[in-house]
N, C-alpha and C positions, 0 to 999 in steps of 0.2 A: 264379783259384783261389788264387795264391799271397799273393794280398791280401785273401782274405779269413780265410787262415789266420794272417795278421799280425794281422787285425784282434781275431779270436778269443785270438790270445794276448796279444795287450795288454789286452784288458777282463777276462779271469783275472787277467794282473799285479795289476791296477789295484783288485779286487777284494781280494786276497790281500792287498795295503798296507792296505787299509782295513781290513780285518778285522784285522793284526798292529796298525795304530794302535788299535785300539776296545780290543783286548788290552791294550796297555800304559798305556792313558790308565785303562778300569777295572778293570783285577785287578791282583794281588798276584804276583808272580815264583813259580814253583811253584803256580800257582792252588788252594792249598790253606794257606797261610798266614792268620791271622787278626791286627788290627792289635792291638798290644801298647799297654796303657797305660802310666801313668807307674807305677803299683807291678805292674805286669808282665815284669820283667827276669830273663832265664835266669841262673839260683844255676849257679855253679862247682862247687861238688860239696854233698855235701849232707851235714847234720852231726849228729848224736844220732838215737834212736828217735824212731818216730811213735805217734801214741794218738790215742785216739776221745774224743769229749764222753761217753761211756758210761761211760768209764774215769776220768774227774773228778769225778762226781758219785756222792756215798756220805754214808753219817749220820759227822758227827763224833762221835760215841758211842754205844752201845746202854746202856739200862738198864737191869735186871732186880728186879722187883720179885718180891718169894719171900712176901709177905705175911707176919701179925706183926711189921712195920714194918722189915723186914729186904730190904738192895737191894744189885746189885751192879754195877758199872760194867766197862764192856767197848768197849775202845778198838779202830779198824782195824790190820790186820794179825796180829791173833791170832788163833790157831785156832777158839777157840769163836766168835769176829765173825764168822769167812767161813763154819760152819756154821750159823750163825743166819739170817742175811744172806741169802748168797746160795746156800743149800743149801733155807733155809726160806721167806724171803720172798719174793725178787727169784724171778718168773714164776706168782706167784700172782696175783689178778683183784681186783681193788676195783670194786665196780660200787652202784648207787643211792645214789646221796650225797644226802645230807638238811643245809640248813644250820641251824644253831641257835646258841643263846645260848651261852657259856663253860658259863654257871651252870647249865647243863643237870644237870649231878649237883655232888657234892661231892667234888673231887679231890683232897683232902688226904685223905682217907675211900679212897678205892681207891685210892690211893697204898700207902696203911700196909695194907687190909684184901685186896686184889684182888692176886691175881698176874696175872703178863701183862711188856710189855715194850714200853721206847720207843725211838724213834729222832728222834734229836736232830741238827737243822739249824740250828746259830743264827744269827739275823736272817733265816734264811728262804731258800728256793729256789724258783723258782717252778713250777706244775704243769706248764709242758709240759717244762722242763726235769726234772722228776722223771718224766715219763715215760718217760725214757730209764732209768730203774732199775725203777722199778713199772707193771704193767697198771692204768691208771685208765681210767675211763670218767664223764662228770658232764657236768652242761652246762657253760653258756657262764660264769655267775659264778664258778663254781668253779674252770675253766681260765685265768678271767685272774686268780686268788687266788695266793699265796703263802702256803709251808708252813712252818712250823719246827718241829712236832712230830708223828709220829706215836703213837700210844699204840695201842694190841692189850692187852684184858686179860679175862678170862674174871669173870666176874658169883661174889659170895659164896655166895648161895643157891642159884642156878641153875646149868647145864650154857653157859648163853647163851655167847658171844664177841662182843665190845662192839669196832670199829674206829674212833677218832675224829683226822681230823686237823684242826691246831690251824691256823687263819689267823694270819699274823704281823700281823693288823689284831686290834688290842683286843679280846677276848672272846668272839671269833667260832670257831666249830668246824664242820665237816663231818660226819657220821658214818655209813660206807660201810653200807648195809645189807643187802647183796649180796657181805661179803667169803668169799676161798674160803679159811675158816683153822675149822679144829676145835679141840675141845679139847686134841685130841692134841699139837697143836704149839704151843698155849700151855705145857703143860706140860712139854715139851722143853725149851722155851725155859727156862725155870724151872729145870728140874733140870743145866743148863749152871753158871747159877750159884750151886750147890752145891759147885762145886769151886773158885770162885774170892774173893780177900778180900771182905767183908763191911764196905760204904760204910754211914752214917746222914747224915740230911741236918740241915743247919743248916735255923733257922726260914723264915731269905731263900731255902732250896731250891738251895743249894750242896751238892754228894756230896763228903763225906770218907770216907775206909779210915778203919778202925776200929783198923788197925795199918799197923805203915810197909808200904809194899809193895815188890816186888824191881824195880829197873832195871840198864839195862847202861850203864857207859860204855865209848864206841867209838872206836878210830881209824882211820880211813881212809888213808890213800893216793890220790894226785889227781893228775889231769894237767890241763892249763886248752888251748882252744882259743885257738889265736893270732887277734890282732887283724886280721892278713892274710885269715883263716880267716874268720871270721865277718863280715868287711866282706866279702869275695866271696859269700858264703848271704844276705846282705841285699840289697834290691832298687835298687843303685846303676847309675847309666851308667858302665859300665868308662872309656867314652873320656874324662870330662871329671873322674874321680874324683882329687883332691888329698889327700895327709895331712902333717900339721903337730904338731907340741907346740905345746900353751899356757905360760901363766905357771905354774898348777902341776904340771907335768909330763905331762898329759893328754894320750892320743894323740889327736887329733881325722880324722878322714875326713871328705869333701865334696865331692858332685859339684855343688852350686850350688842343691840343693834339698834336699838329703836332709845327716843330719849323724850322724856318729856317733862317742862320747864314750867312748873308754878308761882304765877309773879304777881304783884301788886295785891298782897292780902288776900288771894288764894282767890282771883277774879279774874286773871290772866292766864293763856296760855301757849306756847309754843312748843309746837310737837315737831319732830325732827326723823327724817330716817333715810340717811348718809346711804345707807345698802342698797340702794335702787342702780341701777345700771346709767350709762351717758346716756341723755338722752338726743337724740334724732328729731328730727323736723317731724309733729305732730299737727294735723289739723288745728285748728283752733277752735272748731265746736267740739270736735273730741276731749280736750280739756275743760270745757264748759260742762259737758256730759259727765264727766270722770269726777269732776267737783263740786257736781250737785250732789251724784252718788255718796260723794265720800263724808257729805255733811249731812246727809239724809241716815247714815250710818256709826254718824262716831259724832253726835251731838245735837244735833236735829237745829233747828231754827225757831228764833224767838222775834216773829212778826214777819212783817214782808222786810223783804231785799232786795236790791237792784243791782242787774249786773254790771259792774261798771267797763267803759273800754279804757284803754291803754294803747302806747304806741305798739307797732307791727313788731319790735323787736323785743320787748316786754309779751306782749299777748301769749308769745311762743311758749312761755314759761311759766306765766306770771296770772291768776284767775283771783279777782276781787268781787266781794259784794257788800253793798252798802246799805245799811237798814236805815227804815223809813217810820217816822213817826209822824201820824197822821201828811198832811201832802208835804212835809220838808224830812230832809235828808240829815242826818247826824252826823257831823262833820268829826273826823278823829283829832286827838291831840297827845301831846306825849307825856301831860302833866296827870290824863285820866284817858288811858285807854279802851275805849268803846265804842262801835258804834258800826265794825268793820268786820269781817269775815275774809285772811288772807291767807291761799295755799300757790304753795310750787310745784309745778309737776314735769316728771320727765318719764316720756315715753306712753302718757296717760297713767303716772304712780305718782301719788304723792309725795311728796317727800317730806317739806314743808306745812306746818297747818298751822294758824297763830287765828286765836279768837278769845272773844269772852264769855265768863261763865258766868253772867248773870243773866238772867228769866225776869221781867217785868212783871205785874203782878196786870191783870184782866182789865184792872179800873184803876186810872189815876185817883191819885187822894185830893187834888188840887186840881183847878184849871182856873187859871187869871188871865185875864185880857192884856194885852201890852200892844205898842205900836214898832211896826217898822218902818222908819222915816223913809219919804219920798221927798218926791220935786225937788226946791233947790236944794235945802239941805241936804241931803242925798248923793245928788250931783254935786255939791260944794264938796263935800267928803272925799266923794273919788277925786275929784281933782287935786287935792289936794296930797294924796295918797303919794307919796315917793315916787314909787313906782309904774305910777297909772300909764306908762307908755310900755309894761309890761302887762296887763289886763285883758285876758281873753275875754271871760264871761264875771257877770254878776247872780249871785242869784242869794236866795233867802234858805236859811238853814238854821239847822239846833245842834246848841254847842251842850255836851253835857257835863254837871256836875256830880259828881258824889257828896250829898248828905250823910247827917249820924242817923243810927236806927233804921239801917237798912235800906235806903231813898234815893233814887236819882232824883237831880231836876235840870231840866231842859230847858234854855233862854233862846229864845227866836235874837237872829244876827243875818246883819248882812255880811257875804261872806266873797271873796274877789279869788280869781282863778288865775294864773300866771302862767304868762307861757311854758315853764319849765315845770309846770304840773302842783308846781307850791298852790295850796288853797291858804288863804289868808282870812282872818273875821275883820273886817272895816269898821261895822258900827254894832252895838249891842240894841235891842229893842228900847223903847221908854214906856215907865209908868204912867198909870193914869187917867187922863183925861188925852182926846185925839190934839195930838201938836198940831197948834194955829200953821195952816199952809196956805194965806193967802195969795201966794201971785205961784205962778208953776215958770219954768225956764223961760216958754217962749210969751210968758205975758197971761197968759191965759189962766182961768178959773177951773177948776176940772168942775164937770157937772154931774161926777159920780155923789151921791147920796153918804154919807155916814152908813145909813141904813143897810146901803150896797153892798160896802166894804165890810162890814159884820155881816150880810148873808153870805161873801166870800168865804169869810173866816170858819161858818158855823158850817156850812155848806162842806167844807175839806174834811172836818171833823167826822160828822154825821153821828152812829150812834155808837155806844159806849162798846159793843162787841168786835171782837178781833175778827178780820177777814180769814178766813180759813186759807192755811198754807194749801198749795199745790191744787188748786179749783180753777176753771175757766180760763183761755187762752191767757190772757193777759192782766190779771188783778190787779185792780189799785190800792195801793197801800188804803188801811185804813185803824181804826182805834183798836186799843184794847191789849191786850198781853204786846210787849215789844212796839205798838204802834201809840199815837199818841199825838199833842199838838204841838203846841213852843213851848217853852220854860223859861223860868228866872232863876239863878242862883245867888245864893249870899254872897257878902264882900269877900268871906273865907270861908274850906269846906275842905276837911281833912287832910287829902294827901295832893288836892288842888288850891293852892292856898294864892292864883293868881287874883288880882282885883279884877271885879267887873267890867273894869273899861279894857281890862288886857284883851287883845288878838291873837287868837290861837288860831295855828297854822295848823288844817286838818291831813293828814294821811293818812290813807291808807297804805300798809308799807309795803303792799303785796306788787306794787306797782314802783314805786319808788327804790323801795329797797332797803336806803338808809334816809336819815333824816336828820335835817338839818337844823338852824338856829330857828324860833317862833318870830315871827314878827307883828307890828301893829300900826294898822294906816293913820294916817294923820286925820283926827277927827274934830270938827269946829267946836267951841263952848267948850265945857265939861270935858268931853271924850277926847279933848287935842292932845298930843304929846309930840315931845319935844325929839330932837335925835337922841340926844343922848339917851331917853327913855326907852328909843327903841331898841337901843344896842345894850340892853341888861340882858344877866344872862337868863332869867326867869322866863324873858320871849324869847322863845324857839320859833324854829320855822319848821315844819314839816314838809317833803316833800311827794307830791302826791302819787 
């Protein structure tokens, strides 16, 4: 008996080992761990807001057409935008899409004759990523199409309502014939921009104000995440991680595969990681996807951002976002880096990451009034601009500076868009008092109000708190940490030591790549310069 009780307990033992070997040879310690890859490493703590691809994609401008060839421009973050928008558009249904020719009507004709209203994407966004703002529904050609205009506009003679969106392929149009929009809210739309200045467009289909319009200059207050800070929230091996200076003073980190590049007074950054595999033909919302993630995780975001497009052969690689302070957009520069969020990605991996580590503070410490010229002067400018037979778009932007004592400050500029993707600054805002604009191009008085153009102004602003990252389909920029109005900067300002009349050429490099000389338009009075002025090497030109 007593031998066979040994014998019993030794074949349990002997069991028991084998079953603890089979445990350790196939699972994981806490048999609920999953194996980690190489951009799989636990972040140390975790740094900024997070947001949604919901919250990135929005029209760079609405335009309102009021017929009698009378139009109004309406930028994000101001009141009438997020009533239109996402009060009137965003959870309406677009359904039966029909494609056709451009030439299908005469759009210079319902331009001037039709009211109604556009939304403007330029270089185009594509429809599954627009389906994160709008209810579409179409086939197959239409979902792998890309957009960069919508148009809503109600027919001369008739009650009809006409929805057409524009392919960013030559000449080509959709036109929803199932959309859920009445008359009633084309003419909403319409009588929004009754209250706001009164644009005419050039032959080329550039929108000028008809008088200067009101912006703010801002200053902020900032704090920058330390370089300790942000190498722990990036995906390094703590144990084999090194940091070093270079020759010009650059913090560098490296764990032996991954690199990361601390520049302009520890406010820049370019993260690097060579080890990722060739990358393959990847959707292009899957990259959108992969580079929210990746910013939601290794730095967070400081205010609203917009996603920007780029051409078909960039997109493939190439995912940009551009912050917004209060309804204008931050234009980059190479003399003060800021304003941009650029990654690379292959295969949906990062590889590339280049941003800045400064945090806005909740409340500007300043906001001043300044003007940005309209009517002729305006129009004399562009014309006079070099290059103005290169000029896609105009539009209104903030250039920033660095201050001492820790400060940005932001000057409202009008800023010119070149075929080759160079953004350029044309005019800087003026102090003051509103510049006398008695006659407008075509003779005419504009009969917008003073009044008007400052409820424009204040209206974009609104209230002092930040829009909350990643909320509601579609957010419009608005104030507060990272968000903000225009600004002015001094004559000179640290490691930006251009004069106020210089033109700085904005990039984003994420799309460009490299970057070239600055330039600056030729501008009337004061602000002119000569050629030779432009060809210093102080203006650069960035390209976009």
């Amino acid at each position: 008996m007593m031998e066979k009780a040994k014998t019993a307990t030794l074949i349990v033992l002997v069991v028991l080992s084998l079953l603890q070997s089979y445990l350790l040879a196939y699972s994981m310690p806490g048999l609920g761990a999953t194996v980690r890859s190489d951009q799989d490493y636990v972040n140390a703590e975790p740094l900024g807001k997070t947001t949604s691809v919901e919250s990135v994609i929005f029209p760079e401008e609405l335009i309102i057409h009021m017929g009698e060839d009378k139009h109004t421009v309406i930028y994000p973050g101001t009141q009438f935008y997020e009533m239109i928008l996402n009060q009137r558009i965003v959870g309406r249904e677009f359904k039966g899409f029909q494609r056709s020719s451009a030439s299908i009507l005469n759009w210079d004709e319902v331009r001037k004759d039709s009211i109604g209203i556009e939304l403007r994407f330029p270089d185009g966004i594509s429809v599954e990523l627009l389906q994160k703002l709008l209810k579409m529904e179409g086939d197959v050609l239409f979902l792998r199409d890309k957009i960069d205009k919508i148009w809503i506009f109600k027919t001369t003679d008739t009650e009809e309502i006409r929805t057409f969106f524009f392919s960013s392929e030559e000449h080509v149009v959709y036109e929803s014939v199932r959309a859920d929009l009445t008359v009633r809210d084309v003419q909403d739309y319409v009588g929004f921009g009754a209250y706001l200045p009164q644009y005419r467009m050039t032959a080329d289909g550039l929108y000028i104000p008809v008088e200067p319009i009101m912006a703010t200059e801002l200053i902020y207050p900032y704090e920058t995440y330390s370089p300790d800070q942000m190498q722990r929230s990036l995906p390094f091996d703590s144990s084999t991680t090194r940091s070093f200076e270079d020759r010009s003073g650059s913090q560098i980190f490296t764990d032996g595969k991954r690199g990361l590049k601390v520049e302009q007074d520890g406010m820049w950054i370019n993260y690097t990681n060579p080890a990722a595999t060739i990358s393959s033909d990847t959707p292009i919302s899957e990259n959108v996807y992969a580079s929210v993630d990746f910013i939601n995780q290794h730095g967070g975001w400081d205010g609203t951002h917009r996603l920007m497009s780029s051409t078909p052969e960039q997109e493939k690689k190439y995912v940009t976002f551009r912050q917004y302070i209060d309804q204008y957009p931050v234009i980059d520069n190479l003399a003060f880096r800021y304003g941009h969020i650029r990654l690379t990605l292959q295969q949906g991996v990062v590889t590339e990451y280049a941003r800045s580590l400064i945090t806005l503070s909740s409340q500007a410490e300043l906001r001043k009034p300044r003007w940005l010229q309209g009517g002729t002067r305006l129009e004399e400018t562009l014309e006079r601009y070099p290059r103005r037979g290169e000029v896609t778009a105009l539009f209104p932007a903030l250039k920033a500076v660095l201050l001492e004592e820790n400060r940005l400050q932001f000057i409202p500029v009008w800023v010119v868009k070149l075929a080759d993707g160079s953004e350029i600054t044309l005019l800087e805002a003026t102090e003051g008092e509103q510049p006398p604009e008695s006659h407008t191009g075509d003779g005419t008085a504009n009969a917008n109000t003073n009044h008007n153009q400052i409820d424009h102004a204040e209206g974009s602003g609104g209230s002092e708190g930040q829009a909350s990252a990643g909320t509601g389909p579609s957010p419009s920029p608005g104030n507060g940490a990272g968000t903000g109005s225009a600004v002015l900067p001094p004559r000179e300002t640290g490691n930006n030591e251009e004069s106020v009349e210089t033109g700085e050429a904005e990039l984003p490099p994420d799309e460009s790549g490299e970057a070239g000389d600055e330039e600056l338009a030729e501008a009337p009075e004061d602000n002119a310069l000569d050629t030779e002025e432009q060809d210093a090497p102080e203006l650069m030109r960035a390209r976009s």
